[in-house]
C-alpha positions in Angstrom: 12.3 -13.9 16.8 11.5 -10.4 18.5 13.9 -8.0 20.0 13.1 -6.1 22.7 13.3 -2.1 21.6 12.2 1.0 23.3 9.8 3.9 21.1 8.5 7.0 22.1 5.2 7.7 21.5 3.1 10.8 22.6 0.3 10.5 25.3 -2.9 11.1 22.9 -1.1 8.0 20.3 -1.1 6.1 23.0 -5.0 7.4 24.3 -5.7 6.7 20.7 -3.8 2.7 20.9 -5.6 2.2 24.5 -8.9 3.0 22.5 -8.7 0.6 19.8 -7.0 -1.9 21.6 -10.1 -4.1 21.2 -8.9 -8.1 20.3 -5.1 -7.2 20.3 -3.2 -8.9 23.9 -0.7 -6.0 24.2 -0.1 -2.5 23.0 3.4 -4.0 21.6 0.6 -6.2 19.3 -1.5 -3.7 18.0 1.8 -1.2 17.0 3.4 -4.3 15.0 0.5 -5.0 13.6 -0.1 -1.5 12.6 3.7 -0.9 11.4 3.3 -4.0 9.4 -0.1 -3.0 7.7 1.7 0.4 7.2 4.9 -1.4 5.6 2.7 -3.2 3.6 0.8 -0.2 2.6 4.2 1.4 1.2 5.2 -1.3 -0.6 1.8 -1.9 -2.6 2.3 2.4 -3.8 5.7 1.7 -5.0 4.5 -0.9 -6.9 2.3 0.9 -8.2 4.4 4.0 -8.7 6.7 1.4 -10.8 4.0 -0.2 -12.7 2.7 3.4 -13.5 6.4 4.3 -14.7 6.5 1.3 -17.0 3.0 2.3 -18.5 3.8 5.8 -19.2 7.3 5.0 -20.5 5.4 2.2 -23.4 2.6 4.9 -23.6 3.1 5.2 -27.2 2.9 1.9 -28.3 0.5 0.6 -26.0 -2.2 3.4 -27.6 -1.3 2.3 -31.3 -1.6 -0.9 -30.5 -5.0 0.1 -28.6 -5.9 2.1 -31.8 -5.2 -0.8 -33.9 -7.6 -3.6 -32.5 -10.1 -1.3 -32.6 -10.0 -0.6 -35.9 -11.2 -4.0 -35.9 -14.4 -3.3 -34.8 -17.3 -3.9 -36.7 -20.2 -2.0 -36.3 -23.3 -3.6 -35.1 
């Protein structure tokens, strides 16, 4: 379902939409398909801002355990 809404944009955003227009039907298109690229874009650095978060919190175990299999090595 879309809903009709009403933005603001400045004239050299739009100059710059009306530009790369290319394949898209409408300027309405190519913002929701930028807004949900960008969306999508957010999402994938908090992920990774949690994912970094959960490796720096098991740090210390994660190293000995690191530290550990490689003292299985054998040299060749």
């Amino acid at each position: 379902m879309k809903i009709k809404t009403s933005i603001t944009l400045s004239n050299e955003v739009l100059k710059a939409i009306d530009l790369y227009i290319g394949e898209y039907r409408s300027r309405s298109e190519f913002i929701e398909t930028a807004v949900r690229k960008f969306i999508a874009q957010l999402a994938r650095k908090e992920a990774e801002r949690r994912d970094l978060e959960l490796i720096n919190r098991h740090s210390d175990s994660l190293n000995a355990e690191a530290e550990d299999v490689l003292s299985y090595q054998v040299p060749l």
